[in-house]
C-alpha positions in Angstrom: 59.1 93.7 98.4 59.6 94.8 102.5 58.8 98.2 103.1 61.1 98.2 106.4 62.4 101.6 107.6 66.1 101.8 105.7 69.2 102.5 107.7 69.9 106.4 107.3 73.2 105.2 105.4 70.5 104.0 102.6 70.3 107.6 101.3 73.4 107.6 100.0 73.4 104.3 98.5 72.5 104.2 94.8 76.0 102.9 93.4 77.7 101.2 95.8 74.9 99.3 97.7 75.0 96.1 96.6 77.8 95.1 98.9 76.5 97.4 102.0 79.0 99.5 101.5 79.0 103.6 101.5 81.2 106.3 101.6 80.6 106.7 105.5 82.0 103.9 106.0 85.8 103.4 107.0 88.2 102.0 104.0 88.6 98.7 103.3 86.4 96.7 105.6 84.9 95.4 102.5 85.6 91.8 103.6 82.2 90.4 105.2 82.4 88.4 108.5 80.9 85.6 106.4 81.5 83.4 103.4 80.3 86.0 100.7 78.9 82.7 98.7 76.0 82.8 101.3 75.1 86.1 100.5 71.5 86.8 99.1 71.1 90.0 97.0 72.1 92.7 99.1 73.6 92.8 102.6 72.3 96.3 102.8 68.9 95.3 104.9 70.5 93.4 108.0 68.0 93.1 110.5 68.0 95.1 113.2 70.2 94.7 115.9 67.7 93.7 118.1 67.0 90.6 116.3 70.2 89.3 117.1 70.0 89.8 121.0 72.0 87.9 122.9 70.1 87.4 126.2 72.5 88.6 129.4 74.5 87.3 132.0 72.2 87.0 135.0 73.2 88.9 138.0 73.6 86.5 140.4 74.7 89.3 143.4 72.4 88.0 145.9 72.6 91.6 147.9 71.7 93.2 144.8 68.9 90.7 144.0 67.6 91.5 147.4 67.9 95.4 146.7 65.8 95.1 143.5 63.1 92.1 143.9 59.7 92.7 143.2 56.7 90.9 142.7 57.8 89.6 138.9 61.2 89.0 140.3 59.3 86.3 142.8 57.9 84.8 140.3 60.2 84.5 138.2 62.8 83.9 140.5 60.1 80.6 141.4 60.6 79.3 137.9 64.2 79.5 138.0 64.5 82.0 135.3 65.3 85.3 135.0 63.0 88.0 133.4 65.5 88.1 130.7 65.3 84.8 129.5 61.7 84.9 129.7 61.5 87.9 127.3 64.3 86.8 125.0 61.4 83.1 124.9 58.3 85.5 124.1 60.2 88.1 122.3 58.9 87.9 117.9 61.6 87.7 115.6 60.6 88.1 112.0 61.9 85.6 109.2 62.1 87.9 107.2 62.5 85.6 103.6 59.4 83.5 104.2 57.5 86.7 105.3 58.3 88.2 101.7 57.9 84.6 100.4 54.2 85.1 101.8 53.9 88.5 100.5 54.8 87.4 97.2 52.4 84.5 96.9 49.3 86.7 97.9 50.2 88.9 95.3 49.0 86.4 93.5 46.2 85.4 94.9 44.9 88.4 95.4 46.0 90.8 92.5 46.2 87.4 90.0 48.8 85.7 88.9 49.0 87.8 86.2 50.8 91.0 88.4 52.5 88.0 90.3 54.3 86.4 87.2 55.1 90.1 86.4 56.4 90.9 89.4 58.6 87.6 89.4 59.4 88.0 85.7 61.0 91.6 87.1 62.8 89.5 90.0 64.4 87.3 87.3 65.5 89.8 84.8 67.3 92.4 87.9 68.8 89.3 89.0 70.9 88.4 85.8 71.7 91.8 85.0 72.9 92.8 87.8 74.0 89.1 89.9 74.2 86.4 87.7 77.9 85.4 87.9 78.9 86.9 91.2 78.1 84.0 93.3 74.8 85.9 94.8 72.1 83.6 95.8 68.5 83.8 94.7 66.3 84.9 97.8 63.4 87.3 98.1 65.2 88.9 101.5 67.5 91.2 101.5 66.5 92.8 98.4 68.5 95.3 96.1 66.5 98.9 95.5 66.9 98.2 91.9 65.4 93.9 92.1 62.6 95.6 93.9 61.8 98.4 91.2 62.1 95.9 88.9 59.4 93.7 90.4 57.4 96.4 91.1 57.5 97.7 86.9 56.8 93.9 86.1 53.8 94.0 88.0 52.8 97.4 87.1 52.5 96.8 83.0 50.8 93.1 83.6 48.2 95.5 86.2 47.8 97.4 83.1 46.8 94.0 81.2 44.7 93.0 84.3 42.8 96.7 84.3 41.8 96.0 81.2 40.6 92.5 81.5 38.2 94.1 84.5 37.3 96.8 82.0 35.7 93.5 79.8 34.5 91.9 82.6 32.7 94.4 85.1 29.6 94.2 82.6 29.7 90.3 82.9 29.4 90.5 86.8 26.9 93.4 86.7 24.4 91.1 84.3 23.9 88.8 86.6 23.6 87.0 90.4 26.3 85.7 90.2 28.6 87.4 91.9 29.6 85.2 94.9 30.4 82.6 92.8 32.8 84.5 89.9 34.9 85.5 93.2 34.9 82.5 94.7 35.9 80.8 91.1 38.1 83.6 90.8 40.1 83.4 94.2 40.4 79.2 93.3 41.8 79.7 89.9 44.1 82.7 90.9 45.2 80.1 94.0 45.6 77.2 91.4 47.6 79.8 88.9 49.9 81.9 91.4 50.8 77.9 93.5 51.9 77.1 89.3 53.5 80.4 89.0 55.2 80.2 92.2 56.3 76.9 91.7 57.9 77.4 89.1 59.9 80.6 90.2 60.7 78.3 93.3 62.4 75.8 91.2 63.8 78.1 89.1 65.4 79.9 92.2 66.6 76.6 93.7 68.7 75.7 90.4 70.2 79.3 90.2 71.3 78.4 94.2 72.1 75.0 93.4 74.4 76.0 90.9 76.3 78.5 93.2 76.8 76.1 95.6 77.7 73.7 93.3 80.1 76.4 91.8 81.9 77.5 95.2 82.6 73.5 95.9 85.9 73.7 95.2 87.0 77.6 95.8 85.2 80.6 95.1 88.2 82.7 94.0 87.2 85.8 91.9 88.2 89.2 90.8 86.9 92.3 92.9 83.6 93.7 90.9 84.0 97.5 89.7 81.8 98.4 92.8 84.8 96.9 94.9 86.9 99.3 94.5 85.5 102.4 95.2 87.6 103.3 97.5 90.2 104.1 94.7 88.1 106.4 93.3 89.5 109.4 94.8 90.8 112.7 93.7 94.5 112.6 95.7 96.3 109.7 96.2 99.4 107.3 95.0 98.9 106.5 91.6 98.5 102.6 91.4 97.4 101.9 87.9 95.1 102.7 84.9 92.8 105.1 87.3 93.2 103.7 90.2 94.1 106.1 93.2 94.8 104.5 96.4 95.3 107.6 99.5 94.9 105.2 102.8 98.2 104.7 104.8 99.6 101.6 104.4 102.4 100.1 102.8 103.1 99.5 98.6 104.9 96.1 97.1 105.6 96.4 93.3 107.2 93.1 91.7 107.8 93.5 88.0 110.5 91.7 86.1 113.3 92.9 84.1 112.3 95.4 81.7 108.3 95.1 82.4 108.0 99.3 82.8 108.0 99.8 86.4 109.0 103.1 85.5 106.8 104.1 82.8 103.9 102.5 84.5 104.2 103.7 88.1 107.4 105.4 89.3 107.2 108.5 86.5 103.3 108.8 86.6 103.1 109.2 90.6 106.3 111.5 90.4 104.2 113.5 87.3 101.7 114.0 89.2 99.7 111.9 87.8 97.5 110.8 91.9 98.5 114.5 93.0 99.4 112.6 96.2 101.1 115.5 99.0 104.0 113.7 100.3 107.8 113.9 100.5 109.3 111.4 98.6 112.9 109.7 98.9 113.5 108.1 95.5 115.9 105.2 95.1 116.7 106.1 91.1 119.3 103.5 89.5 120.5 104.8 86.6 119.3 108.6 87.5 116.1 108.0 84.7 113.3 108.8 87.1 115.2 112.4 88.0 116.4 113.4 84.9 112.3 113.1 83.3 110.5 114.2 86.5 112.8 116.5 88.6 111.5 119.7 86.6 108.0 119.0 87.5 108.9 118.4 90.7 109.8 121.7 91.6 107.2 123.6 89.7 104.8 122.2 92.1 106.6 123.7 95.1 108.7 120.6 96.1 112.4 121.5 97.2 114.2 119.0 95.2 117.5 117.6 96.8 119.9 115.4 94.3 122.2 113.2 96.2 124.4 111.8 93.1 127.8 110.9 94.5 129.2 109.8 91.0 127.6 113.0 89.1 125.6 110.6 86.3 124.7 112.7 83.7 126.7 115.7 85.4 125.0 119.4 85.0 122.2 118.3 83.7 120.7 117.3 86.4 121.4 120.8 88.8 123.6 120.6 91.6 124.4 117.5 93.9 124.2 118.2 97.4 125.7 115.9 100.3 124.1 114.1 103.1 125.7 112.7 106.2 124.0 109.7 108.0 125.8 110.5 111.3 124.1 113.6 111.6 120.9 111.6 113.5 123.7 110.9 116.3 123.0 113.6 118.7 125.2 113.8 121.9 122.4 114.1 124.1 120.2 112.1 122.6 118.6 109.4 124.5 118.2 107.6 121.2 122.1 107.8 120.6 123.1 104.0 121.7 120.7 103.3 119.6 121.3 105.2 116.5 124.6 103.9 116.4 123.6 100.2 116.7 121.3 100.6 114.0 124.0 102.3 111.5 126.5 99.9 112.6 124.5 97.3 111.3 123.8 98.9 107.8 127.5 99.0 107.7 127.9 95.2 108.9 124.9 93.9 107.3 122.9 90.9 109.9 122.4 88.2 107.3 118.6 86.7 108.1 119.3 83.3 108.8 123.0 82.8 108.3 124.7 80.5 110.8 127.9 81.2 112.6 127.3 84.5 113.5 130.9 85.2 115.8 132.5 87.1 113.1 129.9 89.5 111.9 128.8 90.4 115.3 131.9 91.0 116.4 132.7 93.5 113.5 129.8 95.2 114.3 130.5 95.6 118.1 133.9 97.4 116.7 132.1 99.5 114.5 129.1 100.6 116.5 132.1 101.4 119.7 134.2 103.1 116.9 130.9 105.5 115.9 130.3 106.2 119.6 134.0 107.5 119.9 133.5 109.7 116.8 130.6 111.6 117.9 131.6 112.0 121.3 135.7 112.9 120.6 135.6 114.5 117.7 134.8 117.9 116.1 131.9 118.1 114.2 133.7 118.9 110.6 135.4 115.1 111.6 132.0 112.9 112.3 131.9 111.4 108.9 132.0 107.6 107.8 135.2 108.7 106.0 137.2 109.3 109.9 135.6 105.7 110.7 137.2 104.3 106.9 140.8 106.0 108.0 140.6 104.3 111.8 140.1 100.9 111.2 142.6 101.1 108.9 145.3 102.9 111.8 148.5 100.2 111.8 149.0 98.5 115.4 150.5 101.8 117.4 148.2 104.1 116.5 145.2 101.7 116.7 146.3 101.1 120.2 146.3 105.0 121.1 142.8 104.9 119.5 141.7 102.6 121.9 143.4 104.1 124.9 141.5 107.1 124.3 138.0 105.5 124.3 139.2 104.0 127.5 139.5 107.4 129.5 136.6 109.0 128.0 135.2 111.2 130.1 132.7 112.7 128.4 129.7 113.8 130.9 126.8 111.8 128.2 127.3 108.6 127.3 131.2 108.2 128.5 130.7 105.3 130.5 129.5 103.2 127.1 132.4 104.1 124.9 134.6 103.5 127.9 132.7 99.8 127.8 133.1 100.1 124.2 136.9 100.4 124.2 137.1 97.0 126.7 134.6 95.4 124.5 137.3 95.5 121.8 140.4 94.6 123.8 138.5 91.8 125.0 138.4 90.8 121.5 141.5 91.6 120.8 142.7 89.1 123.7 141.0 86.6 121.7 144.4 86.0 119.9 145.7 87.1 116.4 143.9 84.8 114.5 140.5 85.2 116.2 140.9 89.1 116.1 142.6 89.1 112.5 139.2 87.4 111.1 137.4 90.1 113.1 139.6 92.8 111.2 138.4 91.1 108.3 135.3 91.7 108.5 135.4 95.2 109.7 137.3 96.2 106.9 135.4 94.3 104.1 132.6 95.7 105.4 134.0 99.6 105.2 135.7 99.4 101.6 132.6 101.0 99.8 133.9 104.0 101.8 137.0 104.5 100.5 135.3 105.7 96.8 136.7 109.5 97.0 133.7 110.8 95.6 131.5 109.0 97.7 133.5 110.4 100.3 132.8 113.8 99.5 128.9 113.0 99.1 128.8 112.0 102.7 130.0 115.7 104.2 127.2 117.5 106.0 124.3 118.8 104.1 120.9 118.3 103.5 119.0 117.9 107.3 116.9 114.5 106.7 114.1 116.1 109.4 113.4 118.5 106.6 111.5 115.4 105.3 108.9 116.4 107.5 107.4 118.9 105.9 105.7 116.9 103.3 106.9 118.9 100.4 110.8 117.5 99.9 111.8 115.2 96.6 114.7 113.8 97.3 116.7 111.6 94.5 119.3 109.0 95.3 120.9 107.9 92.3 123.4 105.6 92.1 125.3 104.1 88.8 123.7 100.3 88.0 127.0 99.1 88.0 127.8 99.8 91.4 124.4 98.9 93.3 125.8 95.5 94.5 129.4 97.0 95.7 127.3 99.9 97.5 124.4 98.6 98.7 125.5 100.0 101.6 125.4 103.4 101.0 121.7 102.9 100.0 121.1 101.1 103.9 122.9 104.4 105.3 120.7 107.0 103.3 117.4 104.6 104.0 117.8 103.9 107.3 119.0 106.6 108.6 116.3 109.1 106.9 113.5 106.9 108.5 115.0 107.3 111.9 114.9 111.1 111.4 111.3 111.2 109.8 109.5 108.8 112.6 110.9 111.0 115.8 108.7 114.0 113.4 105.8 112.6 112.3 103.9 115.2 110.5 103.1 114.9 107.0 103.5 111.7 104.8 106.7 110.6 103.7 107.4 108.1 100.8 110.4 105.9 100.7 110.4 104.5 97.0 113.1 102.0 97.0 113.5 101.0 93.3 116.1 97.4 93.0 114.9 97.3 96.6 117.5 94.0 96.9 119.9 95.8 96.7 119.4 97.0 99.9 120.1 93.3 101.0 118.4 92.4 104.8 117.2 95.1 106.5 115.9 95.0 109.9 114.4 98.3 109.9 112.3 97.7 106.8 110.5 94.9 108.6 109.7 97.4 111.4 108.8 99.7 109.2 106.1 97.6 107.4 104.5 96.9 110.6 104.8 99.9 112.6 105.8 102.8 110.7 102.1 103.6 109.0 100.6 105.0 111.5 103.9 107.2 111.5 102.3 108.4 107.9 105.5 107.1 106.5 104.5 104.9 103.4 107.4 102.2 102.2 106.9 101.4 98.5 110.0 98.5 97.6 110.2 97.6 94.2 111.5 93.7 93.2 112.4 92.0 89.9 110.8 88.6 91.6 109.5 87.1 95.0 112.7 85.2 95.0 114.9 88.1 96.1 112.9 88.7 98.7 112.5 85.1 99.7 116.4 85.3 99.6 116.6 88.1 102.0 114.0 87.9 104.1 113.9 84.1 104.6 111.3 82.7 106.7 109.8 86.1 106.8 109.3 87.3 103.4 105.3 86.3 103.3 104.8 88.5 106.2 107.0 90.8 104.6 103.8 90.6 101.4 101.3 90.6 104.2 102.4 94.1 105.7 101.9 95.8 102.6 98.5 97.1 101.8 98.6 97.0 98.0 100.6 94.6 96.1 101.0 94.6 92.2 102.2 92.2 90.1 103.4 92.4 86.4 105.8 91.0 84.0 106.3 88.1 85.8 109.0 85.7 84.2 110.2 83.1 86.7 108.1 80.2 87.9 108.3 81.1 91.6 106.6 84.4 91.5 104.1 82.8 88.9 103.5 79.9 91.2 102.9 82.1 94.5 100.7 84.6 93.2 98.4 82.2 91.3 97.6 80.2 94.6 97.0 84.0 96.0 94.7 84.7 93.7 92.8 81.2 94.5 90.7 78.5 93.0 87.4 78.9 91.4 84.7 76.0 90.5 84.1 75.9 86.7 80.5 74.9 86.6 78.4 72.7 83.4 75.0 72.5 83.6 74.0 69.5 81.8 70.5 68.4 80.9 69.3 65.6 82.5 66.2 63.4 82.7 65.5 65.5 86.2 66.1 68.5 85.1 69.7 70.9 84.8 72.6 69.2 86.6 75.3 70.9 87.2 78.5 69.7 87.4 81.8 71.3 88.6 85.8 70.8 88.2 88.2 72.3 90.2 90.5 75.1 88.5 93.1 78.0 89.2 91.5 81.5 88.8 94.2 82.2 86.7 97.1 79.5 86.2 100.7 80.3 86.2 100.6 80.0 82.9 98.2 82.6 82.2 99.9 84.9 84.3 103.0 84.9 83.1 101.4 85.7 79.7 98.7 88.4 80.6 101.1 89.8 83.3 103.2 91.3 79.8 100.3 93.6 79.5 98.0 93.9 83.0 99.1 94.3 86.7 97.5 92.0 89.1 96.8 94.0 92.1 95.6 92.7 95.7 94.2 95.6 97.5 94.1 95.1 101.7 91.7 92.0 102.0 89.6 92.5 98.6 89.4 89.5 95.8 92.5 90.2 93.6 91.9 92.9 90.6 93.7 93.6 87.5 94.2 97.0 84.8 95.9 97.1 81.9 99.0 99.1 81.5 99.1 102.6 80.7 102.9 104.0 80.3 102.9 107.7 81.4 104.1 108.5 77.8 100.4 107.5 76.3 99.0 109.6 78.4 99.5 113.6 77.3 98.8 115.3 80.5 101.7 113.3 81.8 103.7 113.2 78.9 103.7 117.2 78.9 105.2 117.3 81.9 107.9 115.1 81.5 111.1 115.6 80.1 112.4 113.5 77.6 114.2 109.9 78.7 117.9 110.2 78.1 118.3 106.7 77.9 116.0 106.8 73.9 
């Protein structure tokens, strides 16, 4: 019932207002700075900032006291205050609930009870339309626009009522002298009704906030309300289910279990089109589904399409392969070189997160990453492939030997000095003894064998320029045969990492790494950066898992930071009793709430339960995806393959695996 001046914001309220949100505001801050259980109907009308002054810091400069001191100052400076306090004591701040609280009660003792129980009556019906369930507590202040029409309609039609009850009565009070008396006995019975009235709204209103405390005793766990997620109500953006459009940078974790439609539920709709998000995308495709159904629409919306498929899967039907060399980041006289070569040299030599004797693996790695700095600073650029570093760690003993005396005398003008270090790096090794530098060997060459495929060989010439990735208008496919994603998982490190080095040193439109069978990626270092960093580069990492157990695998202690980092995360299909387990204590606990009838009254009485129990989820995750969205209660849509839909399904071409 306030009639305070509104916040400009207000005019723009009508859908969205009930949780002081509007579309001037910046994404996602929809998490308030306190418990949302203590909210009252709308956290639209906070008070002004004023009433929430926080009285300053004296100055206690003494030279600066002297500079300003006045009369006031003297006096206050006599009661060992400052003028602050003192007007922070005097200064009126409004409670703004028991002022409406009095408002409301002189309604009816002024206009009668009558307009007051309408008014009230209003207040009660708004209230379980539009809170009742949501944890919202009963108060008078703040108060929803529509709670306050409603109030004001209720007390319009019993005014109605009342008019005509005065219509009646006006000749009664003309016909006689008594007057004085009729409003006098009418202000004590309208007092007497409205404190009835009143009371009984009162009580009323203390059960309703009873209960929700009550309720919220042992969680308050829910699922976002429609008016949540605004935000994904947008015309552009990545395609995240059933509607749902999500166009803020940040990060994207799908986990959906063998067979749940990862594909036909997110990969193929996004890649149809179906958020018409501008981006670049480089696909991790298993299989070669996702191309051979959505590379044709690809390019009829102006993408370049580039098809790296080493092993030609499904051969001319899918347009020419093109190759890609990872080496071609190293630059000579680049300051990032070292670097770059450190960083390949371990996608080639994996780092195992939390493995334990680490000798052997570093070692191999030091070999390789001095062996890479030798072939881009030695050798012509036809020769500065991964295929030249296959062949030399493979050189028998003389000609390994003359390898290394050349990196010894290198005297190139960049970078010499290092490969020279390089080259006494791995004689010191070698001085280790046979069997020491044998196991090193080992390693090196374990870790190279996925090289030695011919026509992976060939696929890792000079080609396509991964900076082209930059433009924001490049589709670019990786497929790789199922059969051979654990024996080169490798090869997908070299294309990932690499292209992210290239796109980060360029960061001009939005590029999109969807790593479907992202495990098989194993540990990667530069995904972790990524996922903290690499947003505001507006590159966008989308891995896809079978279960939060891979990723517990790889990432060890650092897999719920890994979750954390990503902006969205959807769950479906979910079949093992880990994944279950995590995300139902993720979505939280709620209260389930009885009211029983007692001899004083309703009682309620509450139990502690799982929003939704592992159980549950396994079960409705076969046909919903669970979605947490940045810091917003957890949501849930229901499937929607691309398929059902015939916008999408027009566009696709048909799935050669049916």
């Amino acid at each position: 019932m306030s009639d305070e001046k509104k916040p400009d914001d207000e005019n723009i309220k009508p859908f969205y207002i009930h949780f002081g949100k509007t579309r001037k505001e910046p994404k996602y801050s929809h998490a308030p700075s306190k418990n949302t259980t203590d909210d009252k109907n709308d956290a639209s009308d906070i008070p002004p900032e004023k009433n929430n002054t926080v009285p300053p810091i004296p100055n206690r400069n003494p030279y600066q006291q002297a500079a300003n001191k006045s009369d006031d100052d003297d006096i206050f400076s006599r009661l060992g205050i400052t003028k602050a306090e003192f007007d922070t004591l005097i200064e009126f701040r409004a409670n703004y609930e028991a002022r409406n609280n009095v408002f409301v009660f002189l309604v009816g003792v002024l206009l009668t009870p009558i307009s007051l129980a309408g008014s009230l009556l209003g207040y009660v019906r708004a209230y379980r339309r539009f809170f009742d369930g949501r944890s919202v507590r009963a108060y008078l202040w703040p108060m929803r626009p529509i709670t306050r029409l409603a109030m004001i309609l209720g007390a319009i039609v019993f005014w109605l009522l009342m008019l005509a009850l005065f219509i009646v009565a006006i000749p009664v009070f003309a016909a006689g002298n008594y007057t004085k008396g009729l409003i006098l006995g009418y202000l004590v019975i309208n007092t007497t009704i409205t404190l009835i009235v009143f009371g009984i709204f009162k009580l009323w209103q203390r059960r309703i906030n009873s209960a929700i405390a009550e309720g919220n005793k042992f969680g308050s766990a829910r699922f976002a309300h429609n008016d949540e997620l605004y935000t994904l109500r947008n015309d552009t953006g990545f395609y995240i289910g059933n509607g749902h459009l999500f166009d803020d940078k940040g990060h994207i974790l799908t986990v959906a279990g063998t067979r749940g439609g990862k594909g036909t539920n997110i990969i193929i709709p996004n890649l149809l089109g179906a958020g018409k998000v501008q981006t670049s995308w480089v696909i991790i495709d298993p299989k070669a589904e996702n191309t051979y159904i959505t590379q044709k629409y690809q390019r009829s919306i102006g993408q370049q399409v580039i098809i790296l498929n080493p092993w030609d899967l499904f051969g001319s039907d899918l347009g020419e392969t093109q190759t890609y060399n990872p080496l071609d980041i190293l630059k000579l006289d680049s300051p990032h070189l070292v670097d770059d070569v450190q960083v390949i040299a371990e996608m080639i030599v994996p780092i195992e997160a939390g493995s334990g004797d680490k000798f052997w693996t570093d070692s191999a790695r030091t070999i390789v990453s001095g062996l890479l700095l030798h072939l881009v600073t030695s050798q012509p650029k036809d020769n500065q492939t991964l295929t030249t570093l296959w062949e030399w760690v493979r050189l028998v003993s003389d000609d390994w030997d003359k390898l290394i005396q050349d990196m010894g005398v290198c005297d190139v003008p960049v970078n010499g000095i290092i490969v020279k270090n390089a080259a006494h790096e791995i004689l010191k090794l070698q001085s280790a003894g046979d069997d020491t530098f044998g196991g090193i060997i080992a390693n090196v060459l374990q870790a190279t064998d996925f090289l030695k495929s011919p026509a992976l060989q060939q696929s890792l010439k000079s080609g396509f320029k991964p900076e082209t990735l930059a433009d924001g208008k490049t589709t670019l496919y990786v497929i790789i045969p199922a059969d051979k994603l654990r024996s080169h998982g490798r090869y997908l490190r070299l294309i990932v990492t690499s292209m992210m080095r290239a796109v980060i040193r360029q960061p001009k439109n939005r590029v999109t790494f969807l790593l479907d069978e992202f495990a098989a990626l194993g540990y990667l270092p530069e995904i972790e950066t990524a996922l903290s960093t690499y947003a505001g580069y507006n590159v966008t990492v989308w891995p896809i898992l079978q279960s939060l157990i891979q990723l517990k695998n790889l990432y060890k202690d650092n897999w719920e930071t890994f979750i954390a980092n990503c902006t969205i995360r959807q769950y479906f299909t979910i079949n093992d009793n880990f994944s279950a387990d995590y995300i139902s204590k993720a979505i939280g606990e709620t209260s389930h709430t009885i009211v029983k009838k007692g001899n004083n009254g309703d009682e309620p009485e509450t139990n502690k339960r799982a929003l939704v129990t592992p159980d549950e989820l396994r079960r409705e995750s076969s046909k919903r995806i669970f979605m947490f969205i940045n810091n917003l209660p957890p949501t849930y849509v229901d499937k929607l393959p691309y398929y059902e839909v015939t916008e999408w399904d027009d566009r696709a071409d048909k799935n050669p695996y049916i």
